[in-house]
C-alpha positions in Angstrom: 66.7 8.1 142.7 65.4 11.4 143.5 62.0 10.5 145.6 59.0 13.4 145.8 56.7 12.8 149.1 53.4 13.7 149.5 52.4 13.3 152.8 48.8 14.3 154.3 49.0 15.4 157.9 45.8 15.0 160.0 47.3 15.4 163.5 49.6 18.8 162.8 48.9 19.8 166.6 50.3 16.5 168.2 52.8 14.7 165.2 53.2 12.0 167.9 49.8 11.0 167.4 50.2 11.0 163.5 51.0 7.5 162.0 51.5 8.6 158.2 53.7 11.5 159.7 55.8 9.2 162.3 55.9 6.9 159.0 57.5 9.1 157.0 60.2 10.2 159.5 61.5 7.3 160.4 61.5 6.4 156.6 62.6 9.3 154.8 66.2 8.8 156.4 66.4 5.6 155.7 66.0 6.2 151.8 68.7 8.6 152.6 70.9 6.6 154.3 70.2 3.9 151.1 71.4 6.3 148.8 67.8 8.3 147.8 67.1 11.6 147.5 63.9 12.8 149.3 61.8 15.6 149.1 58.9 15.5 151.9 56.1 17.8 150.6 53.9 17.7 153.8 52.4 20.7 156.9 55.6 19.9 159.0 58.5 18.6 157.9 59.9 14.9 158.9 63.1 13.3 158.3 66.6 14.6 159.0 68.5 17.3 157.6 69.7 15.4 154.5 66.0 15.5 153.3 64.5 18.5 151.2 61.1 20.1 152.6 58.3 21.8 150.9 55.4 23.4 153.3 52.0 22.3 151.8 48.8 23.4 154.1 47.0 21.8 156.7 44.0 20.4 154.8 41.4 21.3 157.5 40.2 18.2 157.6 40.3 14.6 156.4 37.2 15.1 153.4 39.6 18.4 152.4 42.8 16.2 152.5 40.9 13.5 150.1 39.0 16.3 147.6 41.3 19.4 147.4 44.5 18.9 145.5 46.2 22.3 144.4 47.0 21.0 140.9 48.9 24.1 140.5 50.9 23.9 143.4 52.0 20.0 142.6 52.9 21.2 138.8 55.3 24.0 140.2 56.8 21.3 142.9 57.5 18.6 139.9 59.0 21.2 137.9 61.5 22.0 140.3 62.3 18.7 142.2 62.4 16.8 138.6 61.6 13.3 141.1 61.9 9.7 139.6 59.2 8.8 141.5 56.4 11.1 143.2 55.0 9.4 146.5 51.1 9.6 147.4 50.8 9.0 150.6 46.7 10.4 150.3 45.9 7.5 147.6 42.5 10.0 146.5 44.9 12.2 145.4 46.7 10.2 142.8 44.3 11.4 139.7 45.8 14.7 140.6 49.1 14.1 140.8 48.8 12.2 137.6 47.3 15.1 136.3 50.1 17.3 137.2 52.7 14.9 136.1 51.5 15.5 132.8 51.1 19.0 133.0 54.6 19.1 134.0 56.3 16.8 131.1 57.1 14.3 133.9 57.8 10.4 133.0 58.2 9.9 136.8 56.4 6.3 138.4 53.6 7.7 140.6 53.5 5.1 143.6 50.5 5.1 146.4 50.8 4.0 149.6 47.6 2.7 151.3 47.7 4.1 154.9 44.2 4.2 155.6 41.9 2.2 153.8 37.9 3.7 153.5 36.3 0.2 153.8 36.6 -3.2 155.3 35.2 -6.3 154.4 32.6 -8.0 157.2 31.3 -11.9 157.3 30.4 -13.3 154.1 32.2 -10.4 151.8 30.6 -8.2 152.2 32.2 -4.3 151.4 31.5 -1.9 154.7 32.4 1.7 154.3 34.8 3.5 157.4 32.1 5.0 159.6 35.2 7.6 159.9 34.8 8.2 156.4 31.1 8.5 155.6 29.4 11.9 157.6 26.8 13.1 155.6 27.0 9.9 153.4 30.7 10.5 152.1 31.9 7.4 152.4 30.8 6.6 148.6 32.6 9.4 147.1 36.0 8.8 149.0 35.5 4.9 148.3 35.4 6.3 144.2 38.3 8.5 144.8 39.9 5.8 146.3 39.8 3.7 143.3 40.3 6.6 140.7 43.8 7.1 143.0 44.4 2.8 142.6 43.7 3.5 138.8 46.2 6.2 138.5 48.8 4.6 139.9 51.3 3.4 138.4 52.5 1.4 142.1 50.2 0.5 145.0 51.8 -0.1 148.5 50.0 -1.6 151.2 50.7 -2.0 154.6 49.9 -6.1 155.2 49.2 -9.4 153.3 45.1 -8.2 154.6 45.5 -5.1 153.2 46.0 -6.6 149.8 43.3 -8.5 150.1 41.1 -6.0 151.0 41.9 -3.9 148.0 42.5 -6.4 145.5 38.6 -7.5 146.1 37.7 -3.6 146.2 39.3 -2.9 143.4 37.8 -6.4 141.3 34.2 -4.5 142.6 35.2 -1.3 140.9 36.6 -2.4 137.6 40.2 -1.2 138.4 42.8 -3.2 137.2 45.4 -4.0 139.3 48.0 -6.0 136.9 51.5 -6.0 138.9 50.8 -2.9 140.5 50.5 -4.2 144.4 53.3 -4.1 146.9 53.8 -5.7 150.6 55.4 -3.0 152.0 54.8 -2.5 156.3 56.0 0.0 158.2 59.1 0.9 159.9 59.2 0.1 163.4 60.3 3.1 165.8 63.9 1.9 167.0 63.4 4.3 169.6 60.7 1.9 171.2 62.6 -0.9 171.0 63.8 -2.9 173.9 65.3 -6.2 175.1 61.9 -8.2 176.1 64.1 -9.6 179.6 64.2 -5.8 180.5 60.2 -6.0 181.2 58.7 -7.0 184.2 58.3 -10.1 184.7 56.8 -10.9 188.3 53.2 -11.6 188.4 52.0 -9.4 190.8 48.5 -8.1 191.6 47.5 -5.0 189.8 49.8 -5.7 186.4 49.4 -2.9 184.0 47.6 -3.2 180.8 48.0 -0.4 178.2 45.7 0.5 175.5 47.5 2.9 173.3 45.6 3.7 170.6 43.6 7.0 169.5 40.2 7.1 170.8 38.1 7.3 168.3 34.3 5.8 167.9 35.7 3.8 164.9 38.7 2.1 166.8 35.7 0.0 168.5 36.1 1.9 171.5 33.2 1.8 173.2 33.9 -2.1 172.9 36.9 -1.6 174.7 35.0 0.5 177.7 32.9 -2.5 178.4 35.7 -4.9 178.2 37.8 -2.2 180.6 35.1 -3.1 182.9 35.9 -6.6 183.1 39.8 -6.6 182.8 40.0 -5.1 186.3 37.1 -6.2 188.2 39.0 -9.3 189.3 42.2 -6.5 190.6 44.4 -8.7 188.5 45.1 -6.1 185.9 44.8 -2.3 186.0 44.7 -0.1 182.6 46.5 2.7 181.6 44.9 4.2 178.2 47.0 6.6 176.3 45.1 10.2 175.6 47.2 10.6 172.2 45.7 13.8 171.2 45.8 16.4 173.9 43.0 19.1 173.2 42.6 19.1 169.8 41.2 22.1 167.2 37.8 22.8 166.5 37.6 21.8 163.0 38.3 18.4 164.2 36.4 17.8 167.3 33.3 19.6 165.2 34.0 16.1 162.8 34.0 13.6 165.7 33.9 14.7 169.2 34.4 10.9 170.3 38.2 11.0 171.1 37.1 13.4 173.7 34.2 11.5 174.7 35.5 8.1 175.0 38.2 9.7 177.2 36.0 10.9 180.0 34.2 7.8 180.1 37.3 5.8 180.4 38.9 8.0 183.1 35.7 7.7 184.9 36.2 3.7 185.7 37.8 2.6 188.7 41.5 0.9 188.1 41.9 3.1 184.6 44.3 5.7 184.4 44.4 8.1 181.6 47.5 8.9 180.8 49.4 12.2 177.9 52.4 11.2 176.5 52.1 15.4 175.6 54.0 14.6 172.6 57.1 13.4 174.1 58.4 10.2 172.6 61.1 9.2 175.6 57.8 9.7 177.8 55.7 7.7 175.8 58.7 5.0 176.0 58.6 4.7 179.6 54.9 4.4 180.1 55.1 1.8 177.6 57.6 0.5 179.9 55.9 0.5 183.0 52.8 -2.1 181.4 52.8 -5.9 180.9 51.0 -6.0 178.2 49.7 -4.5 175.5 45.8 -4.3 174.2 44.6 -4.2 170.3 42.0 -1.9 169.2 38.5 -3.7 168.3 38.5 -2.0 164.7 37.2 -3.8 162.3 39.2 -2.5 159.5 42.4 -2.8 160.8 44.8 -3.2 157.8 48.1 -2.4 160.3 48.3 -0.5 163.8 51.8 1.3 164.8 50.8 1.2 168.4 50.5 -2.5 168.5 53.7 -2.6 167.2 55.4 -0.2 169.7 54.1 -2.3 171.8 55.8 -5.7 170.4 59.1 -4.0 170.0 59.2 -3.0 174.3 58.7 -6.4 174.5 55.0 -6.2 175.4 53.0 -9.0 174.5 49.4 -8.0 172.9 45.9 -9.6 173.4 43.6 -9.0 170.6 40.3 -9.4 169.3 40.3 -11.5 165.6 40.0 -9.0 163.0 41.5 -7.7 160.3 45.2 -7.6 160.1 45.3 -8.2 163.8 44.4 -11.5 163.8 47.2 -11.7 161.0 50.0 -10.5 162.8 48.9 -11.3 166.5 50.0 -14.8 168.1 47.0 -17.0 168.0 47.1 -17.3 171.5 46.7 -14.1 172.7 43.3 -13.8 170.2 40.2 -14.0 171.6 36.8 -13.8 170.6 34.8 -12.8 173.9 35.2 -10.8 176.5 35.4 -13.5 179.2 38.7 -15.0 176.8 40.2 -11.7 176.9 40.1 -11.6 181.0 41.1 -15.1 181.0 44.4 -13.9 178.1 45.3 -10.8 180.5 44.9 -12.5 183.9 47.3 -15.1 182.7 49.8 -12.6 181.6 49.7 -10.4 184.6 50.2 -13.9 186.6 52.1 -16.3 184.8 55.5 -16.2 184.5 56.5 -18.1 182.2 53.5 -17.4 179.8 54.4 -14.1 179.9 58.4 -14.4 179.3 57.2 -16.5 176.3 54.9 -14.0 174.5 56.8 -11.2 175.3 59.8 -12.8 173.1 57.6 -13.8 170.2 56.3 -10.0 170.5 59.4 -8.3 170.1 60.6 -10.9 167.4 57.8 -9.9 165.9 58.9 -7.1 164.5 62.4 -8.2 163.8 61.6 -7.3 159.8 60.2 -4.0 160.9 63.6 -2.2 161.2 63.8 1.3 158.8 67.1 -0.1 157.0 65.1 -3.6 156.0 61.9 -1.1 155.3 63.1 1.3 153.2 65.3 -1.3 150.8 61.6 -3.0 150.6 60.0 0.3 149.7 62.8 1.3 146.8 62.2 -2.3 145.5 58.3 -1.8 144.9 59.3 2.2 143.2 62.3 1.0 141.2 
């Protein structure tokens, strides 16, 4: 099967922080290894060496990425690659694609994967646009293009058993017509963050680390997570290290949503936080993940999947979480909580308790047992055969 790519990059100054790029490398050589034959279409190339690589531009930014599709540029690409199946990894960009399929003569399956969804659903049904999504009152147009993409398609991945209900109701709302179309289809753990949860620490000792490794942004619920820093360490039970993913980041993208930068400052302005780079450096990245006890979940409300929790749960790290979205989903019930004074209560235990710890950092790591590339990418060539 000879697999086309397309794969938006919003982070092309710091891949690390990327999830639809680190995605896509881990994958790609696993399709390889399975006997596929990959093209990635992306700014920077991912994979290994048996994978083909065509250099699209950076789209400037995340409305450019979702509204300007060179048509022409996707007809030449098909003409030469001939794929089986093209890969949308920008869903908005499927009516495109489909556009240049036919353009080209192509009969080949056009398959989206949902990395990012534009909305979320809040108490009683109700459809919220991604605050990310909507400057200027966008968050309309991309939630149309995001159904014209699900209506193109002739596949539609998703990342989690939420995530499917999320766009199944969406797409009821919008008249698009799902049929057999939807696919299960997670992500692939990063092997290289993978390790035996006995190797963790396991004392309880005063001043246990708690990491928050997630990207910084307003719409992760951050500021939420500013106030509850507040709390986790006023006791001296737990200190935090949070993760400063991006680095500085370019203009066009801080001009969008300064509150990566922001949310940083205030954070490294609390007493017992450290704010921490992983400058781009995966081993690095390991070893502060390493050096924690536990992990902490984002408080976004449309969470369909989050890599970082799961680089957590494959170190071994246990992860407290707030109930939403696919969190509450994948996360042990026990480490959920619902207020703050729960989630001191959930991280003084595990900073303290043994044995409570030992137990949840087992079930972490088993956690993502299924996550492995090989088990991944057979899943993924199921839903695009």
């Amino acid at each position: 099967m000879r697999v086309l790519y397309l794969l938006n990059i919003s982070n092309p100054d710091r891949l690390s922080a990327d999830s639809g790029w680190i995605f896509a490398d881990l994958l790609a050589p696993a399709l390889a290894d399975a006997g596929a034959e990959v093209t990635v279409a992306a700014p920077a190339p991912a994979g290994d060496s048996r994978c083909g690589f065509h250099r699209t531009r950076v789209p400037g930014t995340k409305y450019r990425a979702r509204f300007s599709a060179d048509i022409d540029e996707l007809v030449e690409l098909i003409r030469i690659k001939k794929p089986d199946t093209v890969v949308a990894n920008q869903i908005e960009e499927a009516p495109a694609i489909r556009t240049a399929l036919l353009e080209a003569g192509s009969g080949a399956l056009l398959a989206g994967y949902c990395h990012y969804l534009p909305f979320s659903f809040a108490g009683g049904g109700q459809l919220v646009l991604d605050p990310s999504l909507n400057d200027v009152g966008l968050g309309r147009s991309v939630l149309l293009a995001f159904a014209a993409g699900l209506a193109a398609c002739d596949r539609v991945m998703v990342h989690s058993s939420t995530a499917a209900s999320w766009v199944s109701a969406a797409a009821a709302r919008m008249a698009v017509d799902l049929g057999e179309k939807l696919r299960v289809v997670p992500a692939p753990r990063d092997e290289r963050l993978v390790r035996d949860p006995a190797a963790g620490r396991r004392q309880g000792e005063a001043g246990a680390i708690g990491v928050y490794n997630h990207r910084l942004y307003a719409h992760y619920g951050t500021e939420q997570f500013v106030d509850l820093a507040r709390d986790l360490t006023a006791s001296g039970a737990v200190r935090l290290r949070v993760m400063d993913l991006f680095g500085d980041r370019r203009a066009e993208r801080t001009g969008l949503d300064d509150s990566p930068e922001r949310m940083r400052d205030q954070l490294a302005a609390l007493p017992h936080v450290q704010v921490v780079s992983d400058r781009g450096d995966r081993i690095r990245y390991k070893n502060l993940l390493a050096g924690a006890r536990f992990g902490i979940a984002p408080f976004r409300p449309g969470c369909p999947w989050s890599m970082s929790v799961i680089d957590c749960q494959g170190m071994g790290l246990p992860v407290i979480s707030p109930k939403l979205g696919w969190l509450a989903e994948h996360i042990d019930p026990e480490l959920c909580f619902t207020t703050p004074a729960e989630a001191v209560a959930l991280a003084e235990r595990l900073a303290t308790d043994d044995e409570f710890h030992t137990l949840h950092a087992k079930r972490a790591h088993a956690s993502t047992a299924d996550f492995t590339p090989t088990l991944i990418a057979a899943r993924y060539l199921e839903a695009i055969s």
